[in-house]
C-alpha positions in Angstrom: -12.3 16.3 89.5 -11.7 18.7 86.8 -12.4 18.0 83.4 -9.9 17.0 80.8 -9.7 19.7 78.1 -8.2 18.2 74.9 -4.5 19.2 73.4 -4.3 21.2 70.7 -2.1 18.0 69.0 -5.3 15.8 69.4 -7.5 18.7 68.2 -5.2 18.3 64.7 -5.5 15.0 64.3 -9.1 14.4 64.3 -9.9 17.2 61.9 -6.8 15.6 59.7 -9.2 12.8 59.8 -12.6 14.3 59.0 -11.3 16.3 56.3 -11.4 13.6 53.2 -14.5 12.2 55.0 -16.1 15.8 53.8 -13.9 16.1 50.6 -15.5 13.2 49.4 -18.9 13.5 51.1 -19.2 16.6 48.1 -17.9 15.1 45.5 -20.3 12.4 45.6 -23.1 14.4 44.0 -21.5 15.6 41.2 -20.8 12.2 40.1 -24.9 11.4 40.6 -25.4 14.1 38.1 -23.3 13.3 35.3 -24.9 13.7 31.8 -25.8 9.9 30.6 -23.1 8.5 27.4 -24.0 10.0 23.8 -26.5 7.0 22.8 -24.6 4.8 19.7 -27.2 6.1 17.2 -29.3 8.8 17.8 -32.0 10.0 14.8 -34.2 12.1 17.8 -33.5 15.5 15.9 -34.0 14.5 11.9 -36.5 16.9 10.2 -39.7 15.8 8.4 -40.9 15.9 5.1 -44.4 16.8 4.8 -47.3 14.3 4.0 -49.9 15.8 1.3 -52.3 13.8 -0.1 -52.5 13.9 -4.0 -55.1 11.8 -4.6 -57.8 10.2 -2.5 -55.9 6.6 -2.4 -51.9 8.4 -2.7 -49.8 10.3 0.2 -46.9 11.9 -0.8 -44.1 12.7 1.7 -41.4 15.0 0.9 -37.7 14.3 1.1 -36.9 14.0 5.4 -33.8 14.7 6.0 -31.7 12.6 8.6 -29.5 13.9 11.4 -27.1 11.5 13.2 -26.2 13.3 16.8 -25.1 9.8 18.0 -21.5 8.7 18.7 -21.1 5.4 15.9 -21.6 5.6 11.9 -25.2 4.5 10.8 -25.3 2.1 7.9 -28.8 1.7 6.8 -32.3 2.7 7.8 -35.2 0.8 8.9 -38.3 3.1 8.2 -41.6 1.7 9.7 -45.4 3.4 8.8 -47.9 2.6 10.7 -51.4 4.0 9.7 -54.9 3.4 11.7 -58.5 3.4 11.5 -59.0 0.5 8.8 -56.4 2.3 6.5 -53.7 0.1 4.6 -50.6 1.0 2.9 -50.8 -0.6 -1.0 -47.5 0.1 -1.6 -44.2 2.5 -1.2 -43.4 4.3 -5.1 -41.1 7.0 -6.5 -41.9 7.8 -10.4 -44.5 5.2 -9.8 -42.3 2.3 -9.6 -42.0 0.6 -6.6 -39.3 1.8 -4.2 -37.3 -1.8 -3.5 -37.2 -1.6 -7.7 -35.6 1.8 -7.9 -33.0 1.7 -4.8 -30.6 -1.6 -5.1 -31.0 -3.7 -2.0 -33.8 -2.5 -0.5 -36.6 -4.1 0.8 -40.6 -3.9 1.8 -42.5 -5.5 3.5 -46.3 -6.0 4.9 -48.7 -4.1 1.3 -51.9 -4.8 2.1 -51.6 -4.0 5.6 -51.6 -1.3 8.4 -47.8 -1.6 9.1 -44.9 -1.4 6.5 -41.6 -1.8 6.7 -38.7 -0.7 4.0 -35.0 -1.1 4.9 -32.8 1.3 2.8 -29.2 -0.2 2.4 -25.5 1.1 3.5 -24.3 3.6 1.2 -22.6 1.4 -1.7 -22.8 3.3 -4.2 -24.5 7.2 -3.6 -27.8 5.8 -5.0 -31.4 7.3 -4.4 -31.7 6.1 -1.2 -28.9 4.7 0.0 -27.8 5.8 3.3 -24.4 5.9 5.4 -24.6 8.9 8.2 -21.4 9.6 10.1 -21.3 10.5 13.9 -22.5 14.4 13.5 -23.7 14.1 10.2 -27.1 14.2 8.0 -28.6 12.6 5.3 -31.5 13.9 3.4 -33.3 11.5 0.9 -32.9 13.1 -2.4 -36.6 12.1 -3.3 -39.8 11.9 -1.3 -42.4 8.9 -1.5 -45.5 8.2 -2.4 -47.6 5.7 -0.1 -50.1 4.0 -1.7 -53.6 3.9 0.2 -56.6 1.4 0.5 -59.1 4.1 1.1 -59.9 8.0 1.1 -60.9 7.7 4.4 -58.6 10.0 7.5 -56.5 8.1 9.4 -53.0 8.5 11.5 -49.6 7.7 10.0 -46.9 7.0 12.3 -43.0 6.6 11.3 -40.6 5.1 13.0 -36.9 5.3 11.8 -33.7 2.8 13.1 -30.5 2.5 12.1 -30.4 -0.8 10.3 -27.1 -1.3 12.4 -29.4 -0.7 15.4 -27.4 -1.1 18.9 -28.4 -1.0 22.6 -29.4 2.2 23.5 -30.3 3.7 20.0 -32.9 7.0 19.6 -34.9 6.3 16.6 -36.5 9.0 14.8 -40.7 9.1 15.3 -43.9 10.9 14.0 -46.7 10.6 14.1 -49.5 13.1 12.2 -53.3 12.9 11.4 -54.3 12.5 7.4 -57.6 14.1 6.5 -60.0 12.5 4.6 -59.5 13.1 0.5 
């Protein structure tokens, strides 16, 4: 018996058939390696102020200034400190008065303890402080703070900084620095 060779027809036909088998086979990793959605709010890239101490129980930080790289408006901050090794934040000032008295609507909370929290309010009116950051766009506090201290001992302050309109998916800003000893 001889062998069957096959036509030249069916030879067509079955590569007809394999062809979008393959075409899709390579598309299938580009679509693996698309970049992830622009997060809502994203504060990853703001820039610093610097922390000096001015006294052995004051920190001053100079103005930060916010960046926004995320895809939705930010209406408010959420600023957290965090400071260690039997340190405690006395209180948040500006022109030695108290921040939440100087910028309308904010708030603080937890003096007297390792972990403070101040919430700066949408941007009502263009006040020191108030903050509103478009998609793309910065903010830079117009004054810096001063952070009241329990002791002149060193210790670690780390900040931590939400949108107050915080969504799924959010970058907050962070930092986190050593503080020598006054």
């Amino acid at each position: 018996m001889t062998p069957q060779t096959p036509s030249r027809r069916t030879i067509v036909k079955g590569a007809a058939w394999s062809a979008p088998v393959v075409t899709i086979a390579a598309a299938a990793p580009s679509l693996a390696a698309s970049p992830d959605p622009t997060p809502p709010h994203d504060l990853s890239t703001s820039v610093p102020g610097t922390g000096v101490r001015q006294s052995a129980t004051n920190l001053n930080l100079s103005p930060t200034t916010f960046n926004n790289t995320g895809s939705e408006s930010i209406e408010g901050l959420t600023i957290t400190f965090v400071v260690d090794n039997g340190q405690t934040i006395t209180g948040i000032t500006i022109f030695d008065k108290d921040i939440k008295d100087l910028v309308a609507g904010a708030t603080t909370s937890g003096y007297g303890s390792d972990t403070v929290v101040l919430t700066l309010p949408p941007n009502t009116n263009g006040g020191v402080g108030q903050v509103s950051i478009a998609p793309g766009g910065s903010y830079k506090a117009p004054l810096g703070q001063d952070i009241g201290l329990s002791s002149p001992s060193a210790f670690t302050i780390s900040v931590t900084v939400k949108a107050s309109n915080e969504l799924a998916g959010d970058v907050p800003y962070t930092s986190t620095n050593p503080v020598p000893a006054a």
